[in-house]
C-alpha positions in Angstrom: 3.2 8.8 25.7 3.3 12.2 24.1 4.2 12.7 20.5 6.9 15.3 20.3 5.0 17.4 17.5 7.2 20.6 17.0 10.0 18.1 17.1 9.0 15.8 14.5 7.7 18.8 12.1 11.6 20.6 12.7 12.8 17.0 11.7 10.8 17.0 8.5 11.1 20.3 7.3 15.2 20.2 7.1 15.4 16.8 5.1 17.7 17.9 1.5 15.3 18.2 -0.9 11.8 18.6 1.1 9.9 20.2 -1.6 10.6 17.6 -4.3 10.4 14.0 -2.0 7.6 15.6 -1.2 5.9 16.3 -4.3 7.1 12.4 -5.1 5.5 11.2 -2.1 2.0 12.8 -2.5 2.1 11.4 -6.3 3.3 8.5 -5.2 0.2 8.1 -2.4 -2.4 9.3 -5.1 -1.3 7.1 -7.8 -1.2 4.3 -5.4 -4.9 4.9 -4.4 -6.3 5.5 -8.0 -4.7 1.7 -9.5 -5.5 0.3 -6.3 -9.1 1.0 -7.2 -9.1 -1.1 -10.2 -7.5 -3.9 -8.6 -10.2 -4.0 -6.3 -12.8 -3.7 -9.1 -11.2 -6.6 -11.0 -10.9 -8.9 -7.6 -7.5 -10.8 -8.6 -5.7 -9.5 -5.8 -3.9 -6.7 -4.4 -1.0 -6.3 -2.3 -0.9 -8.2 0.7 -2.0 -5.6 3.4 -5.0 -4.2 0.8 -5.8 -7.9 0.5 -6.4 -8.2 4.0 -7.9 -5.0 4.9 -10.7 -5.4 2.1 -11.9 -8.4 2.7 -11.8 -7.4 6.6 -13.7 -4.0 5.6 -16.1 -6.7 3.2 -16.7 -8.5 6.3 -17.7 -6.4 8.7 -19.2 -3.6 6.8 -16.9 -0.7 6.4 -15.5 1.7 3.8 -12.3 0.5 2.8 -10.1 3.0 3.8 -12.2 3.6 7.5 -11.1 0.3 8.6 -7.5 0.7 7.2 -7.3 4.2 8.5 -8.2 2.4 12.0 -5.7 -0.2 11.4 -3.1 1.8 10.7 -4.1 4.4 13.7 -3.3 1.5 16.0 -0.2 0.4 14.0 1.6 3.9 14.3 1.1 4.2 17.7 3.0 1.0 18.2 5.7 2.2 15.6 5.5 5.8 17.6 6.5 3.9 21.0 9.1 1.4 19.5 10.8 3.8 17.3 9.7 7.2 15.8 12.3 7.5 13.5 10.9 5.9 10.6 7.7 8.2 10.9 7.6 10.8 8.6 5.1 13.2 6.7 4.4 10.1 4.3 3.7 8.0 7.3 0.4 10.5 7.9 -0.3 10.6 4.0 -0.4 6.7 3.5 -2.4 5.6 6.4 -5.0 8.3 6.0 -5.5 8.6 2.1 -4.7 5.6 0.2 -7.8 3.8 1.3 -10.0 6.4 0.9 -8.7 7.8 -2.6 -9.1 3.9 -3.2 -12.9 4.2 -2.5 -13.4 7.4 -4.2 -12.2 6.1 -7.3 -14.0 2.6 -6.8 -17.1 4.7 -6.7 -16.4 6.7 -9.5 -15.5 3.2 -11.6 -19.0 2.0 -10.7 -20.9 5.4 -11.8 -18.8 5.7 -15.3 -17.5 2.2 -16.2 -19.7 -0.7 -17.7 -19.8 -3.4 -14.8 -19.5 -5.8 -17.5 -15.8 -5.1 -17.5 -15.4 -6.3 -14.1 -17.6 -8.9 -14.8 -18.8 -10.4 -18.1 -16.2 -12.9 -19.8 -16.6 -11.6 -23.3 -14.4 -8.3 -21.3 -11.3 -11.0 -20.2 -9.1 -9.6 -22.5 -9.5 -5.9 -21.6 -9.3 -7.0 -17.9 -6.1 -8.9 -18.3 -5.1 -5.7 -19.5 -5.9 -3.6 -17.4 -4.9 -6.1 -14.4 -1.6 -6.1 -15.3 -0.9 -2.1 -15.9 -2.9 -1.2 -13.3 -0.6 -3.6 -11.1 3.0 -2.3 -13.0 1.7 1.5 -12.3 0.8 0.4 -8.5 3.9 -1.7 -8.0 5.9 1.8 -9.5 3.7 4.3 -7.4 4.4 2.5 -4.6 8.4 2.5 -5.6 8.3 6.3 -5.5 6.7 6.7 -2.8 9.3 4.3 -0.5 11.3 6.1 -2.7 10.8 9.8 -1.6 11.7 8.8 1.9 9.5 10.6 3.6 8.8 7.8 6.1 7.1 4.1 6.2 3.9 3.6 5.7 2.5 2.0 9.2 3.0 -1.3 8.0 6.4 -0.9 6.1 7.2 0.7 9.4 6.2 -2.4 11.8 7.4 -5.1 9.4 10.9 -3.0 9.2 10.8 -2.7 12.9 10.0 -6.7 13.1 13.2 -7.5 10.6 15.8 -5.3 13.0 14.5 -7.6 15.9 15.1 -10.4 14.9 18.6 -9.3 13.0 19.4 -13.4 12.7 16.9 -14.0 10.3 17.1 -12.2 6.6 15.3 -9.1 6.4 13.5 -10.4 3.2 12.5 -14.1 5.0 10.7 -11.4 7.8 9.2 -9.6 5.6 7.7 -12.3 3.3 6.5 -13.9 6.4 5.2 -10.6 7.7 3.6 -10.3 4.2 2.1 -13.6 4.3 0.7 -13.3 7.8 -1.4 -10.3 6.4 -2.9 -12.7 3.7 -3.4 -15.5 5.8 -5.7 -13.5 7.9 -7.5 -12.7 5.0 -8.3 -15.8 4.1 -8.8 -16.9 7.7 -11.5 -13.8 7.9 -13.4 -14.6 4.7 -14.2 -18.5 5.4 -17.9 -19.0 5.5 -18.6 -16.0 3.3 -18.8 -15.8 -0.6 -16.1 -13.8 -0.7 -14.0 -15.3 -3.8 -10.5 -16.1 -2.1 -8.9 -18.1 -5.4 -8.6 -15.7 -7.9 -8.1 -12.8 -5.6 -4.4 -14.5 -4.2 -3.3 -14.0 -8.2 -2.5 -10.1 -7.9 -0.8 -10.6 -4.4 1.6 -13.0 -5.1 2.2 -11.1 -8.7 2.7 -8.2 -6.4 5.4 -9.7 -4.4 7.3 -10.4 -6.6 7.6 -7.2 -8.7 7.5 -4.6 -6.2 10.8 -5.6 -5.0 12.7 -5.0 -8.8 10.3 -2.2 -9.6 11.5 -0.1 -6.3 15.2 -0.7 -7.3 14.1 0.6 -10.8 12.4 3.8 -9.4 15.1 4.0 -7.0 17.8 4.8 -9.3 15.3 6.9 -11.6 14.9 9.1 -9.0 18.3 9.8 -7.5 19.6 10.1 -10.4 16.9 12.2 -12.2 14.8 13.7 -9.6 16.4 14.0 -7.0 20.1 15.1 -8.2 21.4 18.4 -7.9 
């Protein structure tokens, strides 16, 4: 199957407000990246799909965002063939940067930051802290990026296309079971390794259940705000 290119970049280009959403969007993707970063650092848990992928990548070797980007390679072409219309310029932005900004950052935590942050107990208190913004400013980059609607990220794309199939069930019981199926395989992936599974469930399950109120939140900020003309 061919991807109509010059068709999909005409769709993009004539969306109101191009220039802004996508400003938005690649803010959104950067700042999603960067507090992803220290999430991974502290190890209490991420978002579902990051929870997965990382312990996946852990397992078998890779970078991060190389065995997300491959992930998410195979996942739009699935979205591509079932429906293209939820592709989009932040579609390409999300499954090729976040991991890697992610890993950048990661890096840079480990060349400037004392490990004993991440680490030693005597640092709890800071790392509560900085657990809980660093999820808040995720959970809100993340709101303006959806936000922006510049397209779904591959899998915000799959688990929409999932919820329209099955039109029966609530879109929200599809997607926390879509959700779910991504941390089970996780923790199905890291049995028999030290991989610490416990602790690192806290941030997803936190995550669940403020992304949902935080993109409402962003949502009206931005139509309102950014957005209005």
């Amino acid at each position: 199957m061919q991807f109509p290119v010059k068709e999909f970049l005409k769709e993009q280009f004539i969306v109101p407000n191009f220039w802004k959403k996508f400003l938005i969007m690649i803010l959104g993707i950067f700042f999603m990246g960067f507090f992803l970063s220290f999430l991974i650092c502290i190890g209490w848990g991420t978002d579902p799909y990051s929870f997965q992928n990382k312990i996946i990548s852990t397992r078998i070797g890779w970078l991060f965002g190389t065995w997300q980007l491959c992930l998410n390679a195979l996942m739009f072409i699935i979205v591509v063939i079932w429906d293209r219309k939820v592709i989009g310029f932040g579609t390409i932005a999300n499954m090729v940067f976040i991991g890697y900004i992610s890993d950048f950052f990661v890096w840079l935590w480990s060349k400037v930051l004392p490990a004993a942050l991440f680490t030693d107990s005597s640092w709890l208190a800071a790392k509560i802290a900085l657990f809980i913004l660093s999820l808040i400013l995720f959970a809100a980059a993340a709101s303006f990026y959806i936000n922006a609607q510049m397209g779904l990220s591959p899998y915000d794309a799959l688990a929409t296309l999932i919820g329209k199939k099955f039109e029966r069930i609530p879109r929200a019981v599809t997607r926390i079971a879509f959700d779910m199926t991504a941390v089970v395989v996780g923790i199905l992936v890291s049995l028999g390794t030290t991989i610490p599974i416990k602790t690192a469930l806290i941030g997803s399950v936190a995550m669940g259940l403020l992304l949902g109120p935080m993109i409402q939140i962003v949502g009206k900020f931005t139509a309102t705000k950014l957005l209005a003309d």
